[in-house]
Backbone and ligand atoms as CSV (ligand in chain L), in Angstrom:
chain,resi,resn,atom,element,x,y,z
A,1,UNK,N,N,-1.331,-19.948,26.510
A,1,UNK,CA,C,-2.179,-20.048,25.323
A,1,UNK,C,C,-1.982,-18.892,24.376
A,2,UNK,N,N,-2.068,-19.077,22.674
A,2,UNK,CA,C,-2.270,-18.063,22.390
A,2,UNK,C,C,-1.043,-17.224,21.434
A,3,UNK,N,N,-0.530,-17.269,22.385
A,3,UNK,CA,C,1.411,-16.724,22.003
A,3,UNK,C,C,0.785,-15.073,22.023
A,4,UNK,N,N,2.022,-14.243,20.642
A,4,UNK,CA,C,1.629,-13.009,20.655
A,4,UNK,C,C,0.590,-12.726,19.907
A,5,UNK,N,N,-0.045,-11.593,19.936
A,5,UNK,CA,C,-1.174,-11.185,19.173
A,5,UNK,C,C,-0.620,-11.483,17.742
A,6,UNK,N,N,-1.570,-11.133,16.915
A,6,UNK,CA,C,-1.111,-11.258,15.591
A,6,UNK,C,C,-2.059,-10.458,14.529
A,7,UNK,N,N,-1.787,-9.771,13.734
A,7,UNK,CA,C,-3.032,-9.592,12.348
A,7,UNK,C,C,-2.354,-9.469,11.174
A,8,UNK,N,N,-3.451,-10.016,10.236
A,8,UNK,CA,C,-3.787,-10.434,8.822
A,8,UNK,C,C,-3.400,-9.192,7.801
A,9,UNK,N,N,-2.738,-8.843,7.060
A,9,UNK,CA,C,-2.710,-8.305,6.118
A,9,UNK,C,C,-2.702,-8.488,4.772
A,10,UNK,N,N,-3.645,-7.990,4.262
A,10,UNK,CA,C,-4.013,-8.802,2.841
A,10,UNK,C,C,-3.716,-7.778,1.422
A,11,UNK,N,N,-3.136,-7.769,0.430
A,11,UNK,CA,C,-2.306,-6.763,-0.480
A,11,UNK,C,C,-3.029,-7.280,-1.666
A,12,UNK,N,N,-4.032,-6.063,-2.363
A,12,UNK,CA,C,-4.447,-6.522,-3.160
A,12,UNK,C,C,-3.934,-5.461,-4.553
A,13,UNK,N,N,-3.643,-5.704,-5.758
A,13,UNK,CA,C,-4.719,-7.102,-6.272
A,13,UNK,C,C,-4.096,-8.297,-6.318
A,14,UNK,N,N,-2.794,-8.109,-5.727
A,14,UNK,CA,C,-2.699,-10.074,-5.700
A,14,UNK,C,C,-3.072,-10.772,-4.917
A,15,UNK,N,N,-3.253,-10.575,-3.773
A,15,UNK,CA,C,-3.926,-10.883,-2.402
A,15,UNK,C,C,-3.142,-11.892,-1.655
A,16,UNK,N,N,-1.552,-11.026,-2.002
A,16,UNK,CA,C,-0.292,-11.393,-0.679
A,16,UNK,C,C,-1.199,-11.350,0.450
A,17,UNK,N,N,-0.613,-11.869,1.152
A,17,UNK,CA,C,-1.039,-11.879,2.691
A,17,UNK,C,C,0.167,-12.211,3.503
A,18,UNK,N,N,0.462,-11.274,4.874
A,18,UNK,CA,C,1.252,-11.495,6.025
A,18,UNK,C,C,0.488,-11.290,7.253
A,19,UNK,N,N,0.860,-12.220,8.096
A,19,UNK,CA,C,0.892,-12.436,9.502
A,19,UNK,C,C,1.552,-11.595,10.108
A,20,UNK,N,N,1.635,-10.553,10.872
A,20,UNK,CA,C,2.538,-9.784,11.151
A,20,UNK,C,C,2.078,-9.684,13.107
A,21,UNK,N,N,2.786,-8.761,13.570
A,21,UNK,CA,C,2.581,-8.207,14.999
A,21,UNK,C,C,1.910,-6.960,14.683
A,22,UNK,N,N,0.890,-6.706,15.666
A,22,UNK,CA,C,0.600,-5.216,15.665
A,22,UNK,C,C,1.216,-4.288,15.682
A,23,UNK,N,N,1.385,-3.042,14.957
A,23,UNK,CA,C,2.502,-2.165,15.175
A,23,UNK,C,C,3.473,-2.276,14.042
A,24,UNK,N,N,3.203,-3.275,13.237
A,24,UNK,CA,C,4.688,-3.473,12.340
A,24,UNK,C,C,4.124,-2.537,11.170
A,25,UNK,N,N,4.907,-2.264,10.814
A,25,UNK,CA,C,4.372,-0.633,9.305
A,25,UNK,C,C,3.957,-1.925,8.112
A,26,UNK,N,N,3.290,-1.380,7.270
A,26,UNK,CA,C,2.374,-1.913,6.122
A,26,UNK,C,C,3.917,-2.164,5.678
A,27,UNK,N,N,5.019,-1.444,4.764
A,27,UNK,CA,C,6.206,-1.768,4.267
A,27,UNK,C,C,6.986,-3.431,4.657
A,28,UNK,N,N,6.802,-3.322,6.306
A,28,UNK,CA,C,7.837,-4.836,6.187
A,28,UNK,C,C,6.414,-5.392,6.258
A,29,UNK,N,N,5.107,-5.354,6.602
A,29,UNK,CA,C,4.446,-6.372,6.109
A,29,UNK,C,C,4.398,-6.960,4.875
A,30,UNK,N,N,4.703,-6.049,3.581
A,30,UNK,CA,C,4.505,-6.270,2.567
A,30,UNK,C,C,5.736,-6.678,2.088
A,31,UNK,N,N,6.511,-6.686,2.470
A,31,UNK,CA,C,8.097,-7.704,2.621
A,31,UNK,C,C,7.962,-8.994,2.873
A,32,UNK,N,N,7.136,-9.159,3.800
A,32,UNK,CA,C,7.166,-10.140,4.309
A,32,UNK,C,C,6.158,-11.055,3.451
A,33,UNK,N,N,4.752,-10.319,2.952
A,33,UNK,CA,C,4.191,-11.265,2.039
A,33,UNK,C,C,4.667,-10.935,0.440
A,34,UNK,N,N,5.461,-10.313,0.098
A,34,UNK,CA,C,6.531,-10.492,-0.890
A,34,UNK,C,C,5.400,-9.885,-2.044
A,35,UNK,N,N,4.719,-8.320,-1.076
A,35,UNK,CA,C,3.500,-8.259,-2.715
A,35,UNK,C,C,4.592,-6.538,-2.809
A,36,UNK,N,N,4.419,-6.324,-4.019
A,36,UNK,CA,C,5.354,-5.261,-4.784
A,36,UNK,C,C,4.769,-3.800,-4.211
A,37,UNK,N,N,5.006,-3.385,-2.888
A,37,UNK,CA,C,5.303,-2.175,-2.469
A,37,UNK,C,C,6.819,-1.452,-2.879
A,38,UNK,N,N,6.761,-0.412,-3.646
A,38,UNK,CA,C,8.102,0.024,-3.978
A,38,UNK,C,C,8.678,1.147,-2.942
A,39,UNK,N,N,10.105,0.927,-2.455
A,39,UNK,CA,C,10.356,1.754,-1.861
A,39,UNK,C,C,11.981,2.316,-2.563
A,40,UNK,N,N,12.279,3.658,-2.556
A,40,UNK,CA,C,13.583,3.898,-2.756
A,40,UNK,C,C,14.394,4.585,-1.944
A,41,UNK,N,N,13.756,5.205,-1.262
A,41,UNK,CA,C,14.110,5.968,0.521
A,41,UNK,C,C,14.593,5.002,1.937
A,42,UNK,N,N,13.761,3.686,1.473
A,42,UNK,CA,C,14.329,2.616,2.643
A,42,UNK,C,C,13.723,2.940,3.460
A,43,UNK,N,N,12.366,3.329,3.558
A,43,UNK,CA,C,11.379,3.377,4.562
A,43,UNK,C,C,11.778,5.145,5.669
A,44,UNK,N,N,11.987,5.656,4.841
A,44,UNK,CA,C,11.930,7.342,5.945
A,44,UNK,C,C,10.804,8.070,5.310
A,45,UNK,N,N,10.085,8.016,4.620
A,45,UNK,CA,C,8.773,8.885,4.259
A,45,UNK,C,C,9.433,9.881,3.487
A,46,UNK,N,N,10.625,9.428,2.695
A,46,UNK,CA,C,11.226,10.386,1.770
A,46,UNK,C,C,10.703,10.512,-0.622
A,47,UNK,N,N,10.697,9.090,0.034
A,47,UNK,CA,C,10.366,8.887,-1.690
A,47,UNK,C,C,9.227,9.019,-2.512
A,48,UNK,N,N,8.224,8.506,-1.312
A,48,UNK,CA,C,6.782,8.916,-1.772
A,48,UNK,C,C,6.517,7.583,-2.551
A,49,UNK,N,N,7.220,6.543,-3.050
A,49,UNK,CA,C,6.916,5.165,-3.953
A,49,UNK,C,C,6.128,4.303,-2.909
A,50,UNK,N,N,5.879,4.725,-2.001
A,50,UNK,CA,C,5.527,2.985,-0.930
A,50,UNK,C,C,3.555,3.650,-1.093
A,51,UNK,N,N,3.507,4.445,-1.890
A,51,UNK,CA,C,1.949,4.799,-1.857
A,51,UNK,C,C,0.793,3.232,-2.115
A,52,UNK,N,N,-0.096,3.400,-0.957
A,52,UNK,CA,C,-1.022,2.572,-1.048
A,52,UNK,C,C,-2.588,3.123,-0.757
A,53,UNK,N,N,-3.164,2.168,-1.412
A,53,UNK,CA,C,-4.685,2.765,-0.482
A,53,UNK,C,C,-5.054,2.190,0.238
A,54,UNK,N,N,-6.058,2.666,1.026
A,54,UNK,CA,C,-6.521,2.120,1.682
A,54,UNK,C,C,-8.166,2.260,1.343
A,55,UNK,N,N,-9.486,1.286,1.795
A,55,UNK,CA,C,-10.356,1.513,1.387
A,55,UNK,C,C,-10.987,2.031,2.996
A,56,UNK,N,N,-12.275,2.570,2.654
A,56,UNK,CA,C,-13.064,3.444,3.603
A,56,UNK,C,C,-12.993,2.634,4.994
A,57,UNK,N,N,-13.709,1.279,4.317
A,57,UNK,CA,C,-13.621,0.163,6.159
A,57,UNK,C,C,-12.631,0.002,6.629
A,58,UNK,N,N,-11.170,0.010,5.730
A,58,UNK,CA,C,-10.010,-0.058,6.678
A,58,UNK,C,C,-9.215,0.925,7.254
A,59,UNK,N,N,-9.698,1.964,7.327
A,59,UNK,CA,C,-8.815,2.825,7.429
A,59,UNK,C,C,-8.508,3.197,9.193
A,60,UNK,N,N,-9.901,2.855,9.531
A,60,UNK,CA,C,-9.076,2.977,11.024
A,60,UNK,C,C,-8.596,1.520,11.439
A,61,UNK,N,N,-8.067,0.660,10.504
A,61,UNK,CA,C,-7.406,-0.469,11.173
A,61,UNK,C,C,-5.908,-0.263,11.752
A,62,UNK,N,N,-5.766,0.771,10.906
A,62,UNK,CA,C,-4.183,1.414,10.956
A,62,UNK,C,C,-4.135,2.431,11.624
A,63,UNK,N,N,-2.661,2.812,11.954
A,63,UNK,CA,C,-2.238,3.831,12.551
A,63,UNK,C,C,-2.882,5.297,12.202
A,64,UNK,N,N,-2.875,6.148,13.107
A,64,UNK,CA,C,-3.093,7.960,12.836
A,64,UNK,C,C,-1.932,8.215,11.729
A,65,UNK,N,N,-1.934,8.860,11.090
A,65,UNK,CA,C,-1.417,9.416,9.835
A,65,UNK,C,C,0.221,10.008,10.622
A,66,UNK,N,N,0.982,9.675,10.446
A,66,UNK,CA,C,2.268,9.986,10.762
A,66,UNK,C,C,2.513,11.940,10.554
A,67,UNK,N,N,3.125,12.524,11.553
A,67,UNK,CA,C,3.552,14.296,10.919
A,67,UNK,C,C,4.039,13.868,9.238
A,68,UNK,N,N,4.608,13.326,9.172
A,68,UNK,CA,C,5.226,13.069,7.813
A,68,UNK,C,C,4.293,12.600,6.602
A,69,UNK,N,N,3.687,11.980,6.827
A,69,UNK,CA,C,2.122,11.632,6.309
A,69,UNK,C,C,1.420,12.870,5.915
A,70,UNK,N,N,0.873,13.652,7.436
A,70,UNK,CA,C,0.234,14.492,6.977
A,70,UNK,C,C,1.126,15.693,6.190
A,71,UNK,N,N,2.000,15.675,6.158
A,71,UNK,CA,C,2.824,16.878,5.296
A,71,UNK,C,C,3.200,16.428,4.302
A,72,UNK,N,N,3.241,15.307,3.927
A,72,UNK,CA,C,4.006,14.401,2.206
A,72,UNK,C,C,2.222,14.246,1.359
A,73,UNK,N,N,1.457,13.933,1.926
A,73,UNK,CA,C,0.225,13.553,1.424
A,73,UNK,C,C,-0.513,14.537,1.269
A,74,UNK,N,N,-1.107,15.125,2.468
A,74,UNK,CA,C,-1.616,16.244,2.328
A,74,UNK,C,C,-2.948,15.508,2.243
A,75,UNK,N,N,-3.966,16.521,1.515
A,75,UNK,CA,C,-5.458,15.826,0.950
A,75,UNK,C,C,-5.272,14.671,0.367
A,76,UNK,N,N,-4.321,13.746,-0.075
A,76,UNK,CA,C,-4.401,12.382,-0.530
A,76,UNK,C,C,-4.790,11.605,0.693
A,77,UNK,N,N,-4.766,11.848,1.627
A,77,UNK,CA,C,-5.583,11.141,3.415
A,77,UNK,C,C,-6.256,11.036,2.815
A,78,UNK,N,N,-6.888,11.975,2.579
A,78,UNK,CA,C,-8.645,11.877,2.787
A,78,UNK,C,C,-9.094,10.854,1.969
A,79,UNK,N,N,-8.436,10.713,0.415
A,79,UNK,CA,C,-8.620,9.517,-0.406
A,79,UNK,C,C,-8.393,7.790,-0.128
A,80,UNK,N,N,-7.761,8.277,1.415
A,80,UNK,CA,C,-7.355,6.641,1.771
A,80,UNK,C,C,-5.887,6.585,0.995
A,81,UNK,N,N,-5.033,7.529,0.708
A,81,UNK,CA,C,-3.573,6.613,0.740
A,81,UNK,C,C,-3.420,7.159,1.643
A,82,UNK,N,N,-1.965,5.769,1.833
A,82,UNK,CA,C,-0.935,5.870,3.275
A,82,UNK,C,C,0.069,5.881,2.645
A,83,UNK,N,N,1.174,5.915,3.128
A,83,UNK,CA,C,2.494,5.947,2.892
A,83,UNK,C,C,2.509,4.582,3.212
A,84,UNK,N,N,3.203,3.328,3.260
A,84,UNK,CA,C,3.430,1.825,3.859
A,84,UNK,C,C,4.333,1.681,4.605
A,85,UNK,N,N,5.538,3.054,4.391
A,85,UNK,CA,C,6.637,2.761,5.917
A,85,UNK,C,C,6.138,3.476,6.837
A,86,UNK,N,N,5.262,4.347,6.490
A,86,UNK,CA,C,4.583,5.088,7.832
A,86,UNK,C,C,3.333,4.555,8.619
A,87,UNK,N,N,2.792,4.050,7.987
A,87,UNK,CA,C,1.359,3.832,8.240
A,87,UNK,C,C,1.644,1.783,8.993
A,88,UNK,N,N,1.262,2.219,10.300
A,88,UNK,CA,C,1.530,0.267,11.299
A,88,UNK,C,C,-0.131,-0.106,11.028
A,89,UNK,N,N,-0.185,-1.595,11.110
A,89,UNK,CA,C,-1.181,-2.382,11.300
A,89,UNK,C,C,-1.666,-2.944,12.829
A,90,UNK,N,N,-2.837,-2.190,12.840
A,90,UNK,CA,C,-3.146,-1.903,14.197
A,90,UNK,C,C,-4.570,-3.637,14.612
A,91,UNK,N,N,-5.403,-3.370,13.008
A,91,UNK,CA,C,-6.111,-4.578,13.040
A,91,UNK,C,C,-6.104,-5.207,11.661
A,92,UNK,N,N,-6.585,-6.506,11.420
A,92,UNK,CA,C,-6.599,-6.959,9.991
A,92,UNK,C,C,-6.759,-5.903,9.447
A,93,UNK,N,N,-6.586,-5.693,8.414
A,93,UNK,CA,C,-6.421,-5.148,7.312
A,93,UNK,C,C,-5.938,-5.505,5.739
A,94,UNK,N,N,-6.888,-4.501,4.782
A,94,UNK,CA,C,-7.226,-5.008,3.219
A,94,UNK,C,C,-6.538,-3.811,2.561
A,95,UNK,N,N,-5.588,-3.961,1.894
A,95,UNK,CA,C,-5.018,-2.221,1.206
A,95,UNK,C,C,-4.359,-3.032,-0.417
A,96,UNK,N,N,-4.386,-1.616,-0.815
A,96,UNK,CA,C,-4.389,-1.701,-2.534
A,96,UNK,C,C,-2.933,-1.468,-3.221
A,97,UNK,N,N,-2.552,-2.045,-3.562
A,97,UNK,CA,C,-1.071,-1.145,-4.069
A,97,UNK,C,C,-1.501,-1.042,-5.460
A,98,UNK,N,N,-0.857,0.010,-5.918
A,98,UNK,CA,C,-1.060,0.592,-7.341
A,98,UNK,C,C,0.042,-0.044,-8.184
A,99,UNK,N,N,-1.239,0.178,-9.210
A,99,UNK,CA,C,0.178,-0.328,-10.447
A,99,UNK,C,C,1.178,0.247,-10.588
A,100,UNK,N,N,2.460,-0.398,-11.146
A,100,UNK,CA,C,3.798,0.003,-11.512
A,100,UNK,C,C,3.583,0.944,-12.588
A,101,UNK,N,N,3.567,2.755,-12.265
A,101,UNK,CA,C,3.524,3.462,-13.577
A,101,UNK,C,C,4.101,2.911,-14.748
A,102,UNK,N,N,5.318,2.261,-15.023
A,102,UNK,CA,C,5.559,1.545,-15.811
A,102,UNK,C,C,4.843,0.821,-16.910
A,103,UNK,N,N,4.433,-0.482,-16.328
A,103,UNK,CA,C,3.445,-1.238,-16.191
A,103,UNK,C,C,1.990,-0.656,-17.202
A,104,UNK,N,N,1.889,0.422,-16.094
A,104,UNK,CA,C,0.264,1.330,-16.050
A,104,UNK,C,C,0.829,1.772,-17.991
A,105,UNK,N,N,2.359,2.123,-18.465
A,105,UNK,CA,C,2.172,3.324,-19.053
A,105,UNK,C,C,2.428,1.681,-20.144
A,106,UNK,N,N,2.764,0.958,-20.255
A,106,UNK,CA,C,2.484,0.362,-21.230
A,106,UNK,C,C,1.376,-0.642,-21.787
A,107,UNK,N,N,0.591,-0.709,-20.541
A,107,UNK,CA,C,-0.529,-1.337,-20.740
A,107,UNK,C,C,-1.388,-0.190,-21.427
A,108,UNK,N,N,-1.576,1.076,-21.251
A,108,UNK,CA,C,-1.986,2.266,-22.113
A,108,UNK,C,C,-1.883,2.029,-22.840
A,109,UNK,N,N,-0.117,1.964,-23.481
A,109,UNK,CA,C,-0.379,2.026,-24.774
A,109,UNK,C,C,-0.358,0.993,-26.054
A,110,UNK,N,N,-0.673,-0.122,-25.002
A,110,UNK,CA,C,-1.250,-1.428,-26.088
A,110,UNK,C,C,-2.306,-1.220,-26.016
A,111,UNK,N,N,-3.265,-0.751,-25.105
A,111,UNK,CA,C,-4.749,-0.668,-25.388
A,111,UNK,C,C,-4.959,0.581,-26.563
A,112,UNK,N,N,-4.295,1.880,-26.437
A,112,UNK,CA,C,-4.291,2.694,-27.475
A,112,UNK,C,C,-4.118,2.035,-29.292
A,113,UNK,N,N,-3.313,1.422,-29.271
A,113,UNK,CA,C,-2.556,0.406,-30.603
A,113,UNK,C,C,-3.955,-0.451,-30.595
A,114,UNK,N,N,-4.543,-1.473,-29.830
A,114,UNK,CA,C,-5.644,-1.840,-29.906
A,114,UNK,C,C,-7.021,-1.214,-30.907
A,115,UNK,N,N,-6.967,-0.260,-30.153
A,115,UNK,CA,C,-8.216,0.997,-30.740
A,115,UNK,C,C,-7.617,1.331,-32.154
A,116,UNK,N,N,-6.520,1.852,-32.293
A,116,UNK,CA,C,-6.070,1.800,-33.360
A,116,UNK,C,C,-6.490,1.265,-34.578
A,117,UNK,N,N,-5.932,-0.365,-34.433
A,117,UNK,CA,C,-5.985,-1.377,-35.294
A,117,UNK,C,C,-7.547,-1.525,-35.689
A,118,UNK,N,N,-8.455,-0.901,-34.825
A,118,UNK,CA,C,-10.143,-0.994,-35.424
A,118,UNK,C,C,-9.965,-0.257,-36.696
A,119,UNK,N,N,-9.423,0.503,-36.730
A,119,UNK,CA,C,-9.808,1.731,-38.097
A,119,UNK,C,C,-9.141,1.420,-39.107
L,1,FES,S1,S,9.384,3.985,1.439
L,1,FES,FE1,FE,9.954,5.925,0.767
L,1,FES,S2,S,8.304,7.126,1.402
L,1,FES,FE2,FE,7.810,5.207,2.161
């Protein structure tokens, strides 16, 4: 009955979701539900792009903070990010990926041009 264990990972704000095994790092979960974790290191805790949050209730769903974690992050723990190639899914779990600075820097500045156009 049953097969292997399994948990839920849910990537918001699009609200990908993967099925994964316990133990598998947030990164290939988020491969696997195809939601935009960026990586350019290829998963060694080198690049610092796979940043996610995590919120207060989930945080012990996941793994202890990797040596690499705690030395790349530092006080960003405490805020709830993880790294996503470091950090495994231990129980369901709900985590945030941030916008594409990109993204972030041009949605700025149409809202700036917005405000603008009032005056
Ligand atoms: S993928 Fe590069 S630090 Fe995680």
């Amino acid at each position: 009955m049953g097969g292997p264990p399994s948990v839920k990972v849910v990537f918001l704000p699009g609200g990908r979701t993967a099925v994964v095994r316990p133990g598998t790092t947030l990164l290939d979960a988020a491969r696997r539900a195809k939601a935009p974790v960026r990586t350019r290191c290829g998963g060694v805790a080198g690049c610092l792009m796979c940043k996610v949050a995590v919120d207060e209730a989930f945080r012990d769903r996941l793994s202890e903070p990797s040596d690499a974690e705690l030395r790349k992050l530092g006080p960003l723990l405490q805020q709830g990010m993880r790294l996503a190639c470091q950090a495994k899914v231990c129980r369901d779990a709900v985590v945030q990926v941030p916008e594409d600075p990109l993204k972030a820097a041009v949605r700025k500045k149409l809202a700036e041009q917005a405000e603008e156009d009032l005056w």
